[in-house]
N, C-alpha and C positions, 0 to 999 in steps of 0.2 A: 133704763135703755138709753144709751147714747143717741145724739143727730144721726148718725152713718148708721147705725144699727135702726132706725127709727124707719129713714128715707130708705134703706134697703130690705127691709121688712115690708115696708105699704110699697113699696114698686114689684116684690116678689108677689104679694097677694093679691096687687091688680094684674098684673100679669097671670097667673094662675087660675082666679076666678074667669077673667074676661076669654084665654084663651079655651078652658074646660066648657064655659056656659055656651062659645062660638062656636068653637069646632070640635066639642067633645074629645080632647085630649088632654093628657095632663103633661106638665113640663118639668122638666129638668134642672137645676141650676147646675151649670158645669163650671169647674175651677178654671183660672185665667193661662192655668197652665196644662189645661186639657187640649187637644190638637181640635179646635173645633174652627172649621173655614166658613165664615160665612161674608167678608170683604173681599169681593176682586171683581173681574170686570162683569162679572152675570150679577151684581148687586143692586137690589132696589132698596129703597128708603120711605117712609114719612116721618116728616119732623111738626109734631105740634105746638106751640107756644102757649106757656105758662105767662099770665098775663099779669095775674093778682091773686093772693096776697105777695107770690115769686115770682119775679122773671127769671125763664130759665126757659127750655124745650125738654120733650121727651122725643127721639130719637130711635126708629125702631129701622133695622137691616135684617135684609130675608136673600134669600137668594130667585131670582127669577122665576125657577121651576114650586119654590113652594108656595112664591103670591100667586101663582097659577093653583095649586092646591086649594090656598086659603079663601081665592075668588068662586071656585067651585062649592066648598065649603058652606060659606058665609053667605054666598049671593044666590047660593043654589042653582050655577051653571052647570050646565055638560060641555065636557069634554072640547067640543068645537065650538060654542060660541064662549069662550075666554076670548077676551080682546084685554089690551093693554089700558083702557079705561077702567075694566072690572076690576084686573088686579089692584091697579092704584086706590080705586074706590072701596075694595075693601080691605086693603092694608091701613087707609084713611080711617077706614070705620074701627077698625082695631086700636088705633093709636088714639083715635074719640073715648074709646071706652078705656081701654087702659087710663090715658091721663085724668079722664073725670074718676073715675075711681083713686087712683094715687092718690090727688089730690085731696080726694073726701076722706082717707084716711089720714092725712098727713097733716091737715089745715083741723081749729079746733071746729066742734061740731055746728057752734054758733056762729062761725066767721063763712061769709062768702069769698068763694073764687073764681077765675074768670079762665078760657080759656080761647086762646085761639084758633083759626081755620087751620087745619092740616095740610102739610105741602108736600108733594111725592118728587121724585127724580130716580134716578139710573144711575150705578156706579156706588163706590163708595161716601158717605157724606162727610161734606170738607170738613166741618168745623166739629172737629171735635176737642179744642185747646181749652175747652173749661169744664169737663168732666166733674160732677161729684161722686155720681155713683155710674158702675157698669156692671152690664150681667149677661156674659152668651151663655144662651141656655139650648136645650136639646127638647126639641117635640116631635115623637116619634123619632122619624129618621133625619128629621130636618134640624137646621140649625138655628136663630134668632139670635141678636143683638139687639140687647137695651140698654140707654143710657140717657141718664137725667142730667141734665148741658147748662151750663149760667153760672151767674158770677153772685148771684143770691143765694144759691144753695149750696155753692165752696162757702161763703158766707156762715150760713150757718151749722156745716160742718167746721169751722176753725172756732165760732161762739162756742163751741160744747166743750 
């Protein structure tokens, strides 16, 4: 198995486990040239920072109405108390668990690694200019965006 084959293997299986075990759904990987919208102006984001043994981020975009879903979901809201705290909080808590998982799959099993605090915003997220890996995916009716960002892990996609 190649680095790209490697890093998109352990980001599909943390993505799949984390999102199955949260929200009891299973996911999708949709092709780059499936019609799937999930950047424009209703777009939320968390970006967590890959600290050690990579610097890098992982990257996740949802669209407004499903971090309402997955705050519901995850947080165990109703309906009218979602506030714009919750969803953040638990698109946060999702991008926690995805990364510690990639991570544990993708680092050897005796090496540690280190992760950053996750950061949320609105909109599409700027930086996306150093991509190694991406994957919109489809859960349920909803869309996801994921992507593994840094100039470590073009790195070691060009090593392989």
């Amino acid at each position: 198995m190649n680095e790209l084959d490697k890093i998109q293997s352990s980001l599909a299986s943390a993505v799949s486990t984390t999102m199955e075990n949260m929200t009891f759904e299973e996911i999708e990987i949709m092709d780059e040239a499936d019609d799937i919208q999930i950047v424009d102006s209703d777009t939320i984001w968390s970006m967590l920072p890959f600290q050690k043994p990579h610097s890098g981020e992982l990257v996740i975009q949802i669209s407004r109405s499903y971090g309402k879903v997955l705050a519901e979901e995850v947080v165990g809201l109703v309906d009218d108390d979602v506030s714009e705290n919750a969803i953040n909080d638990a698109l946060a808590e999702i991008a926690n668990t995805i990364a510690g998982r990639f991570m544990g799959a993708l680092v050897p099993e005796n090496q540690e690694f280190e992760l950053g605090l996750p950061e949320t915003g609105n909109g599409s997220f700027a930086d996306q200019s150093e991509v190694a890996a991406a994957m919109p995916l489809r859960i349920g009716c909803h869309a996801m965006y994921v992507s593994i960002v840094g100039k470590d892990f073009i790195d070691l996609l060009e090593k392989a």
